[in-house]
N, C-alpha and C positions, 0 to 999 in steps of 0.2 A: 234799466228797462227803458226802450220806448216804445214808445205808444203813434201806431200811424195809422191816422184815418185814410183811408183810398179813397180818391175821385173814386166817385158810381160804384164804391168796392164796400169792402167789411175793413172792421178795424184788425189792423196786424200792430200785434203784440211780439216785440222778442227781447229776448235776456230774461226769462222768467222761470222762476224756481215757484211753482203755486199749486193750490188744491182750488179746485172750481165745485162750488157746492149745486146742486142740480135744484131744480125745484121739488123736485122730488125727494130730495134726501139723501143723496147718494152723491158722493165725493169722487171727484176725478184729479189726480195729481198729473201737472203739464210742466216740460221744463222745455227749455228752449224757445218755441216761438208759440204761436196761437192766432187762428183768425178767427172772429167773431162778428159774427151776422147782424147787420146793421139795418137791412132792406125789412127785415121778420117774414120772411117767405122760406126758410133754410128747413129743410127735414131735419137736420142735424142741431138745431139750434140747442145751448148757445155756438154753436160753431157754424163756419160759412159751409154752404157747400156749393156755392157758385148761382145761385139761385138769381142774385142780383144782375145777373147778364139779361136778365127779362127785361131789364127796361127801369130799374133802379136808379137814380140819379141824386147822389146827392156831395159835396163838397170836401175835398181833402185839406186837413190838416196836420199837423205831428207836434205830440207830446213827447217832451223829455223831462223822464224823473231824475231827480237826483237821489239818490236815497243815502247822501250824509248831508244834506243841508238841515239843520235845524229849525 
Protein backbone atom coordinates (compact mmCIF):
# COMPACT_ATOMS: atom_id res chain seq x y z
CA UNK A 1 0.00 0.00 0.00
CA UNK A 2 1.04 3.66 -0.33
CA UNK A 3 0.00 6.34 0.83
CA UNK A 4 0.47 9.84 -1.20
CA UNK A 5 -0.49 13.16 0.05
CA UNK A 6 -0.85 15.67 -3.18
CA UNK A 7 0.64 19.16 -3.17
CA UNK A 8 -2.95 21.22 -2.75
CA UNK A 9 -4.67 17.67 -3.54
CA UNK A 10 -6.29 14.69 -1.25
CA UNK A 11 -4.58 11.77 -0.14
CA UNK A 12 -4.26 9.04 -2.84
CA UNK A 13 -4.18 5.61 -1.43
CA UNK A 14 -3.38 2.49 -3.92
CA UNK A 15 -2.65 -1.20 -3.48
CA UNK A 16 -5.73 -1.51 -1.10
CA UNK A 17 -7.81 -4.44 -0.30
CA UNK A 18 -10.29 -2.25 2.63
CA UNK A 19 -13.89 -1.71 3.87
CA UNK A 20 -14.22 2.11 4.85
CA UNK A 21 -16.64 2.36 7.73
CA UNK A 22 -18.97 5.60 7.07
CA UNK A 23 -19.93 7.60 10.14
CA UNK A 24 -22.95 6.58 9.73
CA UNK A 25 -22.52 2.98 9.85
CA UNK A 26 -22.54 1.82 6.77
CA UNK A 27 -19.51 -0.03 5.28
CA UNK A 28 -17.97 0.53 1.86
CA UNK A 29 -15.52 -2.15 0.56
CA UNK A 30 -12.57 -0.36 -1.99
CA UNK A 31 -9.82 -2.23 -3.58
CA UNK A 32 -7.51 -0.74 -5.75
CA UNK A 33 -6.86 2.91 -5.24
CA UNK A 34 -8.89 5.65 -3.05
CA UNK A 35 -8.67 9.51 -2.81
CA UNK A 36 -9.49 10.97 0.27
CA UNK A 37 -10.38 14.65 0.95
CA UNK A 38 -8.02 16.38 2.93
CA UNK A 39 -9.26 20.26 2.26
CA UNK A 40 -13.23 18.89 4.21
CA UNK A 41 -15.06 20.87 1.58
CA UNK A 42 -15.72 17.30 -0.59
CA UNK A 43 -19.68 16.43 -0.89
CA UNK A 44 -18.37 13.05 -1.18
CA UNK A 45 -16.35 13.01 1.76
CA UNK A 46 -14.58 10.73 3.05
CA UNK A 47 -13.74 10.77 -0.71
CA UNK A 48 -12.32 13.75 -2.83
CA UNK A 49 -14.32 15.11 -5.32
CA UNK A 50 -12.07 17.80 -6.64
CA UNK A 51 -13.42 20.47 -4.32
CA UNK A 52 -9.78 21.35 -3.21
CA UNK A 53 -9.18 23.18 -6.74
CA UNK A 54 -10.99 26.24 -4.72
CA UNK A 55 -8.02 27.45 -3.39
CA UNK A 56 -6.92 24.46 -0.91
CA UNK A 57 -3.22 24.52 -0.21
CA UNK A 58 -1.56 22.32 1.66
CA UNK A 59 1.95 20.12 1.38
CA UNK A 60 2.76 16.80 -0.30
CA UNK A 61 4.10 13.89 1.16
CA UNK A 62 4.32 9.92 0.53
CA UNK A 63 3.95 7.00 2.87
CA UNK A 64 5.07 3.64 2.33
CA UNK A 65 3.66 0.66 4.20
CA UNK A 66 5.30 -2.34 4.45
CA UNK A 67 2.99 -4.77 5.70
CA UNK A 68 5.68 -7.63 6.57
CA UNK A 69 7.85 -5.58 8.73
CA UNK A 70 7.43 -6.63 12.24
Amino acid sequence: MNINVLKDGPLLITGINCDVLHADGTKESKQGSIALCRCGQSATKPFCDGSHKQGFKGQPIQLILDDNQS
